[in-house]
N, C-alpha and C positions, 0 to 999 in steps of 0.2 A: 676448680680447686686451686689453679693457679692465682684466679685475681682473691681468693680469699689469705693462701698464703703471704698475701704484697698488706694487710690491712691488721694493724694493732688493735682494733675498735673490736670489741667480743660483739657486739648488737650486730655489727657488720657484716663480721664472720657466720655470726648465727644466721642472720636473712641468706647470706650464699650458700649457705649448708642445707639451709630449708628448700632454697629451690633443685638443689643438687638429690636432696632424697624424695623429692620428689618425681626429679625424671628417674633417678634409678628403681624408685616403686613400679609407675607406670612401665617400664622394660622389662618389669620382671622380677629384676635383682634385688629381692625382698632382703638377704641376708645383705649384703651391700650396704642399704637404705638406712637396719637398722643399725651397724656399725658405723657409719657416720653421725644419725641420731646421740649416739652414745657421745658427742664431740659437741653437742650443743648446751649452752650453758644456757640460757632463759630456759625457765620453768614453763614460762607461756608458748614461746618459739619450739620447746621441746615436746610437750604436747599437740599442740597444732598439727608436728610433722611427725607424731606417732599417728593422727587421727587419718591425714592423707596416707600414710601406709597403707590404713586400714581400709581405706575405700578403693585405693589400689589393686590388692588382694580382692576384694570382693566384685570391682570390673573383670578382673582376671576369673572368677570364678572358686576362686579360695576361700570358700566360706568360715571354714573351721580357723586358718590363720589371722580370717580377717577379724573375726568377732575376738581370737586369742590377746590379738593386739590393740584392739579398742578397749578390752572389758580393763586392761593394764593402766590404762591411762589418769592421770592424775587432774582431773581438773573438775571445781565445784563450782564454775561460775556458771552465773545464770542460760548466757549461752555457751553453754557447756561445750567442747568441740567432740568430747566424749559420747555425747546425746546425737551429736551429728552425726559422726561417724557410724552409730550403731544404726541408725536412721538412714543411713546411703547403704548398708550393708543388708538390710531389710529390703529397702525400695530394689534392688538388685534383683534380690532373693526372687522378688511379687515379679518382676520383669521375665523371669527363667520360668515361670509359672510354677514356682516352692511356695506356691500362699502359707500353707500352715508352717512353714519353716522360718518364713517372714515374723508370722507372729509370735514363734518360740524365742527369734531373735532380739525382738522388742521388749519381751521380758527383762532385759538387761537394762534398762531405762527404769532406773527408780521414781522417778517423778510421776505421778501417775498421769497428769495433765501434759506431760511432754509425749508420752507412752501413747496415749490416743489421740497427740496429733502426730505422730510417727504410724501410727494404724490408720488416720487419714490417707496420708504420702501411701502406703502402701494400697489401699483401694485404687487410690489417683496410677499407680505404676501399673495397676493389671489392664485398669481403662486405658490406657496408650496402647496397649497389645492387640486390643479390638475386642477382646473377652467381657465384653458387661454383664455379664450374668454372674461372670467368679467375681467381677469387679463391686457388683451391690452385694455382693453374696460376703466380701471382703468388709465393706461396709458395715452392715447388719451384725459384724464383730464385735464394732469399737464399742456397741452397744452395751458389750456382755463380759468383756475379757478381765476388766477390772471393778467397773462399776455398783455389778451385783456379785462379786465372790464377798465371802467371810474374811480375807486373808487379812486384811492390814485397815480395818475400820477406821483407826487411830491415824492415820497417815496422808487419807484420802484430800484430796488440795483441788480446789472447784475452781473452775474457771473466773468466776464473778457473777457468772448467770444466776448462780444462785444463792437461797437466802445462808443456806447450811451445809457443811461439806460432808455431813451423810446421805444427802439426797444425791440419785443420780443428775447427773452434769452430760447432758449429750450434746453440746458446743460443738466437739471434733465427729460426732456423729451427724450432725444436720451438718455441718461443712464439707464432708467427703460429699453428700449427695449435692450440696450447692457445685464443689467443683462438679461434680460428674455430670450435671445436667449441662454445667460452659461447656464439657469436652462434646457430649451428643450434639452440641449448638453449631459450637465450630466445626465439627467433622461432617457437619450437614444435614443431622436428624433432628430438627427441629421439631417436631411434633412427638419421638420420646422424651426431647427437653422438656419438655414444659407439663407432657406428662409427668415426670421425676420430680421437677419444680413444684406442681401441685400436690405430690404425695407428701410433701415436706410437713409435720405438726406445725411447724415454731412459723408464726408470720412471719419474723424478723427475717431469719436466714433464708424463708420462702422468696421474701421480696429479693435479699440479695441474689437467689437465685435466677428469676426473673430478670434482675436489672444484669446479671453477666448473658444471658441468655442473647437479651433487647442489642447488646453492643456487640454480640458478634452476628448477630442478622443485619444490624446498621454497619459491621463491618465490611459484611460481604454485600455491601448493596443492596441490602434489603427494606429498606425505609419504612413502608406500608406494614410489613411483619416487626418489625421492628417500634415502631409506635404501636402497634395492636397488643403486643407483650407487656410497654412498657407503663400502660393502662390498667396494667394487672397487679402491680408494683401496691402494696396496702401500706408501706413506710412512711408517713407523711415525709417529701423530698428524698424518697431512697429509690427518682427515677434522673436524679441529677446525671449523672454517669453515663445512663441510656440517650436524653438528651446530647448530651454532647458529644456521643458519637454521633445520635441523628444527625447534626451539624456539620457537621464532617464529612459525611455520607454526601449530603446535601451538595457539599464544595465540592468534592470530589467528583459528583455526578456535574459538577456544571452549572448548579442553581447557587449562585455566591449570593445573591439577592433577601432568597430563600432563607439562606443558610444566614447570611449576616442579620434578619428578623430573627428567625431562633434563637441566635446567641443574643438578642437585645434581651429576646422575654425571659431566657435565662438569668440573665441579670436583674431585671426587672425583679422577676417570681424566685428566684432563688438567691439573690445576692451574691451571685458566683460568676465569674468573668470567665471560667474556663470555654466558653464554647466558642469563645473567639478565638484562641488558641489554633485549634484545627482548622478554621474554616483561612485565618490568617497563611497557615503553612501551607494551604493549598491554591492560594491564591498567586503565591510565592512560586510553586511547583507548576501552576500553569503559567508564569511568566510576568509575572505583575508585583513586582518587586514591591516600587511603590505603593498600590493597595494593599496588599499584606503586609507593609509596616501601619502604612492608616487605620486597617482593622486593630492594629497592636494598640494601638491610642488606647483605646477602648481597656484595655489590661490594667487595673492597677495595684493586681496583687504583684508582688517580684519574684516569688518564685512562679508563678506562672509566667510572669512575662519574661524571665531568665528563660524556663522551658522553650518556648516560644523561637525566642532567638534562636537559642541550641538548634530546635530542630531548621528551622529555615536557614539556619549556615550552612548542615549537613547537603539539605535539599540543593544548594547554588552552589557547595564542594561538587557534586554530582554532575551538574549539569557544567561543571569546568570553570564556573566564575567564581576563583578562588580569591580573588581581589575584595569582591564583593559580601564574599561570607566571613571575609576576617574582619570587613567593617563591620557588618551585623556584630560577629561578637565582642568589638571594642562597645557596643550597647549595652554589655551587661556589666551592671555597676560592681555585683560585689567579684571580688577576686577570685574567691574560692570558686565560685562558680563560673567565672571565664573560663578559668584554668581547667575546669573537668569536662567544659564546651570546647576548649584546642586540643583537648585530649580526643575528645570524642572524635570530632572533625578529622585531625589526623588519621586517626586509626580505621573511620571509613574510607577517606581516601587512599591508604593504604590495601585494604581490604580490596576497594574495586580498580587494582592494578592501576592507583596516581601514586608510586609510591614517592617519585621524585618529589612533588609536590611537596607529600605529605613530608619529608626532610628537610626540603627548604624552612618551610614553617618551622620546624623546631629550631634549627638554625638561627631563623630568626629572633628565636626567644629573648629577651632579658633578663630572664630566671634561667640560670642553669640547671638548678636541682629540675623545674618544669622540663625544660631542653630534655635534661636526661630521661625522664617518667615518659613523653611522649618518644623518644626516640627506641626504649625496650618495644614499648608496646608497635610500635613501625613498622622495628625489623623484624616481629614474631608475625603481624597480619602483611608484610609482603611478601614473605616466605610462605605463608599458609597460599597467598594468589599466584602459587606460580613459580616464584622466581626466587629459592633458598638462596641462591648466591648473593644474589644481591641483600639478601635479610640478612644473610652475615656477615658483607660487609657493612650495613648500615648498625650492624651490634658490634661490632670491632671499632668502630667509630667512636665509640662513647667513650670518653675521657675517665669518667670516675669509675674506680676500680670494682664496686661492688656490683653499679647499675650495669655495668658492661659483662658481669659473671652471669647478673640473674639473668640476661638477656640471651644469652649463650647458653643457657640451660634450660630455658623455655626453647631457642630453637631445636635444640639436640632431644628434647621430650617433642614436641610437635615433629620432628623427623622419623619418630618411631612410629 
């Protein structure tokens, strides 16, 4: 409240208010939050920080307040923060195990195509709990809730899938069962994934299911299962994905050999550069600096090859050659993208207690406005590893009035 009262700029004011009712949400102090709300002049800024109220309330378990102060909210853009917030207040709801309370909530979603992919999210929150049975059961919903009622014919808004917006549209319906078959993949049960995957009608979203299935068994080192999946893939190239985790897998395991043939034939067969990508970054993480940029040769998309860098600067942040990660990111050409790679970088070396490092580097900057963006975010992940004092001194630090409020109220929200 202080660095806001020092700033004439109302935008100013408004981003320090925004994050100030946000820690006062998160504490609790719902009356608080929305009296300061009441002090925000952007309409967008002021919506936003009615929507994080409302999700506040509803981590807290306040369901009745939280939906009272979402359904209030004034906003018709397409991403609506209204549709979110009612949407975090739902997935909540599915998480406490109120399925049918979830879906009374989502009624409040006029759009009907936002509405069943808000009934997706809720499926996906009860699979987290370990409940798959309420979670397809949650599923077999989105089928029925709007689709086939009488209520509002004239209204109904289809995804694109199809030709007419009377026909049912079950897009967010084969999507719940694509995510839910990744979750049984990655949790381990691969053999109900792929049963799930198989029960899917639609090839399309079948294959996509298969191809999330394929990258988390080539996640978890599974290669053999992992091609054997990814063989089932009926998309013509909707096993692009599944490759290039196999690739990955590959480096990871130790066969760069291997893995840098894969990504050729990727390229070759798919006209896709990404498989070099991973097998680059792990070449990188076993120590072969030089190889893993010669793999990068190979890249000549830029956002790939930006990706690329990103991650291998992260990787030599890590292993303490911080010299060496900041040349990597002087390699990526365009600006906007260095700057969200020294972001990044920082803030994991912050995270795994470098936090001094991670200071200096901003320090270093020649963007101040950059300086300041990496230094909020610094002192909130050296405070999270450990060491608040020092997170606030390095947010006391910060010269410009605003970024040094928000920074101060991200630590004092993360202290609770």
């Amino acid at each position: 409240m202080d660095g806001a009262g020092t700033l004439d700029d109302p935008g100013a004011r408004d981003e320090i208010f925004f994050e100030i009712v946000t820690t006062l949400a998160g504490q609790g102090e719902r009356q608080a939050a929305l009296d300061l709300i009441a002090r925000i002049e952007n309409p967008t800024t002021l919506a936003e920080a009615q929507a994080e109220v409302a999700k506040a309330e509803a981590r807290l378990g306040r369901f009745d307040t939280a939906a009272e102060i979402a359904l209030a909210i004034l906003d018709s853009r397409n991403g609506s923060v209204q549709v979110a917030a009612i949407e975090v207040i739902a997935v909540e709801q599915a998480r406490r195990g109120m399925v049918d309370l979830a879906f009374e909530t989502v009624i409040g979603i006029d759009n009907p195509y936002r509405r069943s992919e808000a009934e997706a999210r809720i499926a996906q929150a009860v699979a987290t709990t370990g409940a798959m049975d309420a979670a397809f059961r949650a599923a077999s919903r989105i089928a029925t809730s709007y689709w086939f009622s009488s209520g509002q014919p004239k209204f109904k808004i289809a995804s694109g899938l199809v030709a007419r917006t009377t026909e049912f549209d079950d897009y967010w319906f084969f999507q719940a069962l694509v995510e839910l078959s990744g979750h049984q993949a990655r949790t381990g049960d691969v053999v109900a994934a792929l049963m799930t995957a198989r029960s899917i009608p639609d090839f399309v979203a079948r294959s996509r299911a298969f191809s999330g299935i394929a990258v988390a068994q080539a996640d978890a080192g599974d290669i053999d299962g992992a091609l054997s999946t990814a063989r089932r893939i009926e998309v013509a190239y909707g096993d692009l994905e599944a490759m290039i985790a196999v690739a990955g897998a590959q480096a990871r395991a130790g066969d760069i050999d291997g893995a840098l043939d894969l990504a050729r034939r990727i390229w070759s067969g798919y006209g896709a550069d990404g498989g070099f990508v991973p097998v680059a970054v792990e070449q990188v993480r076993a120590g072969d600096l030089a190889g893993g940029l010669a793999s990068l040769a190979h890249v000549v998309s830029q956002k790939s090859r930006n990706r690329a860098l990103r991650d291998i600067a992260l990787v030599l942040g890590r292993a303490g050659r911080i010299a060496d990660a900041l040349d990597v990111l002087d390699r990526i050409a365009d600006a906007k993208d260095r700057d969200l790679a020294v972001q990044a970088l920082t803030e994991d070396l912050a995270a795994s207690g470098k936090g001094a490092q991670a200071i200096a580097i901003a320090e270093g900057l020649d963007d101040d406005g950059l300086a300041e963006l990496v230094l909020v975010e610094v002192s909130v992940q050296i405070a999270a590893a450990g060491d608040p004092a020092a997170g606030l001194t390095a947010a006391r630090s910060i010269a410009d009035p605003m970024s040094r409020a928000i920074a101060l109220a991200e630590l004092a929200r993360a202290a609770n």
